[in-house]
MIMI-915660 format. One line per 3 residues: number of its first residue (from 0); for each residue x, y, z of C-alpha. Coordinates in Angstrom, 3 decimals, padded with zeros to 6 digits. Each point is the difference from the previous one (the first is absolute). Layout:
# MIMI-915660
NUM = X:Y:Z  ...
# end
This chain:
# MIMI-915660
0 = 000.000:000.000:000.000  001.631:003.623:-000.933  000.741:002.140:003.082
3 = -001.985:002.840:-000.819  -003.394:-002.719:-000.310  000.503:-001.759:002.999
6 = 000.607:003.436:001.670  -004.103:000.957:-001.349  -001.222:-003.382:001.233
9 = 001.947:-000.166:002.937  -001.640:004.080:000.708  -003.647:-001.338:-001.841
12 = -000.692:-003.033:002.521  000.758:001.546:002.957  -002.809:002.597:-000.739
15 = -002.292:-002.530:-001.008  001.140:-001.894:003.353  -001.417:002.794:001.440
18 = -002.908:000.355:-001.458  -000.944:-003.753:000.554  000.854:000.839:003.739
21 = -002.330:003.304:-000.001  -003.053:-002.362:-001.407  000.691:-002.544:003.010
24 = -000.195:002.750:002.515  -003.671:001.838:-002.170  -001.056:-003.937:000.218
27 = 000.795:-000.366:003.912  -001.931:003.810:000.311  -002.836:-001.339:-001.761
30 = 000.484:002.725:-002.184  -002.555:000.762:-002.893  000.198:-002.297:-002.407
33 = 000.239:001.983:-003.357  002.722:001.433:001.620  001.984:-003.132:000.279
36 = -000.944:-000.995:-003.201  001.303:003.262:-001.525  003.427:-000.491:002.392
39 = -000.353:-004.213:-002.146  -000.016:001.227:-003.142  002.790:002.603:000.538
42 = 002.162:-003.318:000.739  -000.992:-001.577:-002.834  001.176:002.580:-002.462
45 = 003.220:000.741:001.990  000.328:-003.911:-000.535  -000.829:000.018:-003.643
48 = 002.724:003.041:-000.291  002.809:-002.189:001.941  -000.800:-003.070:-002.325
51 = 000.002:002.434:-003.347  003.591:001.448:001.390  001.447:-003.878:001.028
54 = -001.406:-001.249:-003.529  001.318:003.006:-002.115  003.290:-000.068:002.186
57 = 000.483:-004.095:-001.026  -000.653:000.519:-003.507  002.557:002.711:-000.125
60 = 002.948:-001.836:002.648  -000.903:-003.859:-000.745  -001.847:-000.195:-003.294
63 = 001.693:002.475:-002.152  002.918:000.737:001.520  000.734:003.154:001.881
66 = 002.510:001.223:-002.759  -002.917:000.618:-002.467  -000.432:002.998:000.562
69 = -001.825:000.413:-003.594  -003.253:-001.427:001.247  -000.173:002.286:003.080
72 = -003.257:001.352:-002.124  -001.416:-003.540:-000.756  000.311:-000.066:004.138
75 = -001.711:002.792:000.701  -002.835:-000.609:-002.308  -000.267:-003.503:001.778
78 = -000.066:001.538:003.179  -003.000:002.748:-000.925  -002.220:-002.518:-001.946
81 = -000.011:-002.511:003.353  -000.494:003.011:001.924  -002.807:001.022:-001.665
84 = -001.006:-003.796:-000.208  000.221:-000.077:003.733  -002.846:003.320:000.713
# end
């Protein structure tokens, strides 16, 4: 995994740790419910967003190599069209 990727991960599931932690504690307040559900779906998309980076980061590092730097735009068009997939 390049540095700078598992750097973003490392950074992205740590927040969404923390967000899964937050939803415990609404839960155990028997908080309103649309409000955890809201709090549920803003893990799922910070999920979807770490799988879209590890994906797009092992296509460029283990799939094409990370010395092809020519299909950096192939990359990032993989990366929006999950992303928009993903919503």
């Amino acid at each position: 995994m390049l540095p700078e990727v598992k750097k973003d991960a490392t950074r992205r599931i740590n927040r969404i740790a923390g967000q899964v932690g937050g939803i415990q504690k609404m839960i155990e307040e028997d908080r309103y419910c649309v409000d955890v559900l809201n709090q549920i779906a803003a893990v799922r998309s910070a999920l979807d967003q770490l799988g879209v980076q590890m994906l797009t980061g092992h296509l460029e590092s283990c799939v094409l190599g990370a010395d092809e730097c020519k299909h950096h735009d192939l990359l990032e068009e993989v990366r929006v069209s999950l992303s928009r997939f993903l919503k």
